[in-house]
C-alpha positions in Angstrom: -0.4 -24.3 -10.2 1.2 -25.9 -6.9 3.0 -23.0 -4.6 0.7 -19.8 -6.4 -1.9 -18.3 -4.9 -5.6 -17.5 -6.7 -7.2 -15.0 -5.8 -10.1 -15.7 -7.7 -10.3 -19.6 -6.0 -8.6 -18.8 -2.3 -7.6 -15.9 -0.2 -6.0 -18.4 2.1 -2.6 -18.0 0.9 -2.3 -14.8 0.0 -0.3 -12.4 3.1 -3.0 -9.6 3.3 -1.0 -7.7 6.0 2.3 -9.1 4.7 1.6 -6.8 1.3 0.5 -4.3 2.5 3.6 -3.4 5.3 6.2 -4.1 2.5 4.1 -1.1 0.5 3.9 1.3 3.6 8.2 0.6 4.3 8.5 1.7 0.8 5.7 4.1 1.0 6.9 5.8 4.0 10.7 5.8 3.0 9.4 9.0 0.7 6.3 10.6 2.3 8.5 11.2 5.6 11.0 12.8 4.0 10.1 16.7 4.0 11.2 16.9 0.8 8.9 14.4 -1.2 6.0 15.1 0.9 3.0 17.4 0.3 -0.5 17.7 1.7 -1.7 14.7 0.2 0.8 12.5 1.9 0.7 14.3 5.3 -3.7 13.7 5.3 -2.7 10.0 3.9 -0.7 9.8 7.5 -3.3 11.2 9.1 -5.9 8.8 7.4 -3.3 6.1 7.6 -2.8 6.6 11.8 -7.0 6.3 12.2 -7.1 2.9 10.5 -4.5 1.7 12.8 -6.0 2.8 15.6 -9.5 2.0 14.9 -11.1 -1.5 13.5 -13.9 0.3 11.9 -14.2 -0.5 8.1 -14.6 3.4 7.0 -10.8 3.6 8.3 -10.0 0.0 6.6 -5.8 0.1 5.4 -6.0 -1.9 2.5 -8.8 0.3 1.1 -6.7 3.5 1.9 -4.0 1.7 -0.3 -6.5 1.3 -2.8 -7.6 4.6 -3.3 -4.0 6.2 -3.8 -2.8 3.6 -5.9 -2.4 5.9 -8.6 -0.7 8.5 -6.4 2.1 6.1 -4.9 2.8 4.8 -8.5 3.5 8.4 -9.4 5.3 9.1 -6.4 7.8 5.6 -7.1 8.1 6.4 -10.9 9.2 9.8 -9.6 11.9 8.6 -7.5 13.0 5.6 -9.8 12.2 3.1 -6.7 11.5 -0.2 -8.9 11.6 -1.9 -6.0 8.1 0.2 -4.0 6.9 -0.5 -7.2 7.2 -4.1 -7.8 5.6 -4.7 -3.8 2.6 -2.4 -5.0 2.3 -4.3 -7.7 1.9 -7.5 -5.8 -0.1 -5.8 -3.2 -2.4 -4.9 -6.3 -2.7 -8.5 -8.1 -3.3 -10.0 -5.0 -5.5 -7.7 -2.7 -7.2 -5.4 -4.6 
């Protein structure tokens, strides 16, 4: 399995904070927009802005991602973006 990463064996390969900023581009490409936002997305940037300002685990990034996995794939099936979708994908199988 030269050149792929197993999660299961080795997190050293696998581009924690890589994943996750391709997923928040994509993410943020629709929740800043007025028009696909709601209350859920504006608390998510609230939640979002305290993990990035703190380095306590409560406020952890990649478990914020975790728990709205089901709401961003909703929110990319919605809006067609194949492409959000494919990097959440990857942030799923190799970070979650």
């Amino acid at each position: 399995m030269s050149g792929v990463s197993d999660r299961y064996v080795s997190f050293a390969a696998i581009d924690f904070d890589g994943n996750m900023a391709e997923v928040l581009r994509h993410l943020h490409r629709h929740i800043d927009d007025p028009a696909k936002s709601n209350l859920l997305w504006d608390r998510f940037k609230r939640r979002l802005a305290k993990a990035e300002a703190e380095a306590a685990p409560v406020s952890d990034k990649l478990l914020l991602l975790h728990s709205h996995v089901y709401y961003m794939v909703e929110l990319f099936e919605d809006h067609g973006d194949l492409e959000a979708l494919a990097a959440l994908e990857k942030l799923e199988e190799e970070c979650f």
